[in-house]
C-alpha positions in Angstrom: -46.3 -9.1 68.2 -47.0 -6.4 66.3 -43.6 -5.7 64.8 -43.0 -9.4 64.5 -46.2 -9.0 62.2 -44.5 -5.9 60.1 -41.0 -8.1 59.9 -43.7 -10.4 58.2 -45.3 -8.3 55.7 -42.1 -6.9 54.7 -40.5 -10.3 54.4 -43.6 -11.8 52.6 -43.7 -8.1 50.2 -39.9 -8.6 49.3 -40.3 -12.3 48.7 -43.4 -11.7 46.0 -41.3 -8.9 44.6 -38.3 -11.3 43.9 -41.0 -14.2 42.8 -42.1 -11.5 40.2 -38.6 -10.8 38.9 -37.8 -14.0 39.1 -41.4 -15.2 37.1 -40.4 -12.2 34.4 -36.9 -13.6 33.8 -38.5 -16.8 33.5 -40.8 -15.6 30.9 -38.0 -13.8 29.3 -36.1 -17.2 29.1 -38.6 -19.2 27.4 -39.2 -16.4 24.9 -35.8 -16.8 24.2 -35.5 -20.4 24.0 -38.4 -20.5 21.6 -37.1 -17.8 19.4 -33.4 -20.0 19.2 -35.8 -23.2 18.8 -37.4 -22.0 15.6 -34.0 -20.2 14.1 -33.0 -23.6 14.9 -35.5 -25.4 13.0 -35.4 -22.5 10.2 -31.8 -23.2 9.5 -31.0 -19.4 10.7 -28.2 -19.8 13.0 -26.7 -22.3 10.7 -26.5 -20.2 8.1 -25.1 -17.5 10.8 -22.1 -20.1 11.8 -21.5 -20.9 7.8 -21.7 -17.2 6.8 -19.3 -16.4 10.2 -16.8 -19.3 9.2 -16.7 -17.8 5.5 -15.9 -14.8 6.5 -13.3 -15.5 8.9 -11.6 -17.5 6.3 -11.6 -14.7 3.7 -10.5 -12.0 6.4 -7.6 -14.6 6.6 -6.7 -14.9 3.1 -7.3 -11.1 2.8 -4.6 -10.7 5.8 -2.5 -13.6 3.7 -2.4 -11.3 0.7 -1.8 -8.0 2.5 1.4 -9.3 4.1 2.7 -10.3 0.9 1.9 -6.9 -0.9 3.5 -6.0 2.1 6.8 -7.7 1.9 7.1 -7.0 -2.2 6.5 -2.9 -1.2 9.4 -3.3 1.2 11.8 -5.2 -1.7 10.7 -2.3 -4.0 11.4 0.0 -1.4 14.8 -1.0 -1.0 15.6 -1.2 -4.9 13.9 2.7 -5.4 16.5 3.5 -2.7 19.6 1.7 -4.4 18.4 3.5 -7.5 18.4 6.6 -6.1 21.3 6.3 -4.2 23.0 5.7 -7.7 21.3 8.0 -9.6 22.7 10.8 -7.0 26.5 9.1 -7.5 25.8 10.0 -10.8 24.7 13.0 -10.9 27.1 14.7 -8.1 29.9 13.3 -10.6 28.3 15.0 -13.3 28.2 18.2 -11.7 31.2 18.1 -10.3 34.0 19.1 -12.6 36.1 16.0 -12.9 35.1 13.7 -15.7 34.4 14.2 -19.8 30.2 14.6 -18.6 31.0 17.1 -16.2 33.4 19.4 -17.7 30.9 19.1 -20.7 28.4 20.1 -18.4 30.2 22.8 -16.1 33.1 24.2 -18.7 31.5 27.3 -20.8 35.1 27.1 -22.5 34.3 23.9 -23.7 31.4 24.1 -24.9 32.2 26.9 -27.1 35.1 25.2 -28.6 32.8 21.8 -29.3 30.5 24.5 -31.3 32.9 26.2 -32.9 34.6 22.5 -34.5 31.0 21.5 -35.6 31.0 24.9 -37.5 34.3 24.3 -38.9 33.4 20.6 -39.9 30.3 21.9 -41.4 32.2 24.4 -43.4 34.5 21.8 -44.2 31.6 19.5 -45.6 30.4 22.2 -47.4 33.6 22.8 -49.4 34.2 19.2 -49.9 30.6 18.9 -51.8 31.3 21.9 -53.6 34.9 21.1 -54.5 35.5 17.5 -54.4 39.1 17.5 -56.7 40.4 19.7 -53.8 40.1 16.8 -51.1 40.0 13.6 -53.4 43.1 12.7 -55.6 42.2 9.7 -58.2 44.8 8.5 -60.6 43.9 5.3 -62.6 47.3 3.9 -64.5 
């Protein structure tokens, strides 16, 4: 009898221990019932669900707008890389010797000869200022 009398006490100890929890959780419940009941009443968790709902609709636009600055970077993308792509035609033909641009650019010989008739044409100007009957013939009958 005697150990049917510990199983007891150890039986009855562990049930008031689990009535306690139990009691505590209870309390911890209607604590947190009252607390929802007066946000209720207050308007709070309204005003949480309006605020929530806002939000979620301007993360959506905000996600809207991103994917469209999004697609217009990728057109512009692709039209910088067309420009380039030209600009580099361009410029390889320029530098390569084939072309008016790019013997201009890659003949010394050239060159020199281009500044050599602007000095002749500027002498040439020169003289036709300073002697005029030389160049220009009138007769009037």
């Amino acid at each position: 009898m005697n150990t049917q009398s510990k199983n007891l006490d150890r039986i009855s100890s562990t049930v008031q221990t689990g009535l306690a929890s139990v009691n505590d959780a209870a309390a911890k419940l209607n604590a947190f019932s009252a607390r929802v009941d007066s946000a209720t009443d207050r308007g709070e968790l309204q005003t949480i669900v309006t605020n929530s709902q806002t939000a979620a609709r301007e993360l959506a636009e905000a996600t809207r707008n991103l994917r469209e600055l999004t697609d217009r970077l990728d057109k512009a993308e692709g039209n910088l890389a067309r420009v380039v792509s030209r600009a580099d035609s361009v410029l390889a033909k320029a530098n390569g010797r084939t072309g008016t641009l790019g013997l201009m650019i890659n003949d010394p010989a050239l060159y020199l000869q281009s500044d050599s008739l602007v000095r002749e044409l500027r002498a040439l100007l020169a003289d036709v200022k300073k002697n005029p009957k030389r160049y220009i013939n009138l007769r009037v009958f």
